[in-house]
N, C-alpha and C positions, 0 to 999 in steps of 0.2 A: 673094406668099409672103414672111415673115419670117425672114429670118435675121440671128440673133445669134452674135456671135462673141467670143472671147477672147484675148486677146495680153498676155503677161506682160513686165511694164515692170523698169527697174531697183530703182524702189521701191512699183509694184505691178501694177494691172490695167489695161487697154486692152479698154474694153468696146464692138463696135461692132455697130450697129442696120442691117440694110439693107432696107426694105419696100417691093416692085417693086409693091403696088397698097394702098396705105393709104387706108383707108374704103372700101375697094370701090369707088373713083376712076377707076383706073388712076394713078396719081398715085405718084411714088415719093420715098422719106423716107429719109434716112438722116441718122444720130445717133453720136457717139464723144464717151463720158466717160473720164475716166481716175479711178480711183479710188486715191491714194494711201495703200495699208495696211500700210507696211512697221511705224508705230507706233503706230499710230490705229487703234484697237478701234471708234470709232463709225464710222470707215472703214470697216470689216470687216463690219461688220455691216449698213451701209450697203449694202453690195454683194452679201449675201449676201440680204437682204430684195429687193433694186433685177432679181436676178437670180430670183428664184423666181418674181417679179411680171411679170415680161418672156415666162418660158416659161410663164404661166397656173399656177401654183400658188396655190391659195387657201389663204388662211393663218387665212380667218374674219376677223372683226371684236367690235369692243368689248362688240358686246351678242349676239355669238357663246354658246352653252353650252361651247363647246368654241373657242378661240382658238390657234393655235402662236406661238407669240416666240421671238424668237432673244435670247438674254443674255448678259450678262457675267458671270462670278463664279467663285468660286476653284477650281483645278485640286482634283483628290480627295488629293493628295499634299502641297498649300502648308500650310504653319504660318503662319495669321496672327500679326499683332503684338497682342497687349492693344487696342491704341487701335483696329487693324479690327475686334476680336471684339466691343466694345462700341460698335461704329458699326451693326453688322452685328444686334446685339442689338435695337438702338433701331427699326430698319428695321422687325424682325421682330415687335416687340412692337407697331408704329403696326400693320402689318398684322392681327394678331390683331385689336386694337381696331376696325379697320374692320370686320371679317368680323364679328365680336360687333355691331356696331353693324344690319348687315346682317338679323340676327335679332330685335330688335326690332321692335313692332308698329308 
């Protein structure tokens, strides 16, 4: 049996793995990461992908119809600055261009 656990750290997670028969062995495994997300978003997400993975949550794949991702991006409340809206623009405009691109024969 697998059990995973959780222990919050001073600047983040204490993820730990304990499995009394891995591969159907009898064989037992045990694993402790620390994930530090006190300021690291790809921390965060790191952990939050690392832990859906661990309790079997299928997220799909790239060539999925249907894929989940976890992201980053702005609160519904932030005021970007000029320089993100037109970073944020450029992003959004390559994407258009690929999905057009997508539609050609």
């Amino acid at each position: 049996m697998q059990k995973i656990s959780l222990e919050l750290a001073d600047n983040g997670v204490i993820k730990k793995i304990e499995d009394d028969n891995i591969n159907a062995a009898g064989e037992t495994y045990e694993s402790i990461v620390v994930y530090e997300i006190e300021k690291n978003n790809n921390n965060k997400i790191k952990f939050i992908n690392e832990v859906c993975l661990d309790v079997g949550v299928d997220f799909g794949n790239s060539k999925s119809k249907n894929q989940i991702k976890v992201i980053e991006d702005w609160g519904d409340n932030y005021r970007p600055t000029v320089p993100e809206i037109k970073n944020k623009l450029e992003t959004l405009n390559s994407e258009i261009r690929k999905l057009k691109g997508l539609m050609k024969p």
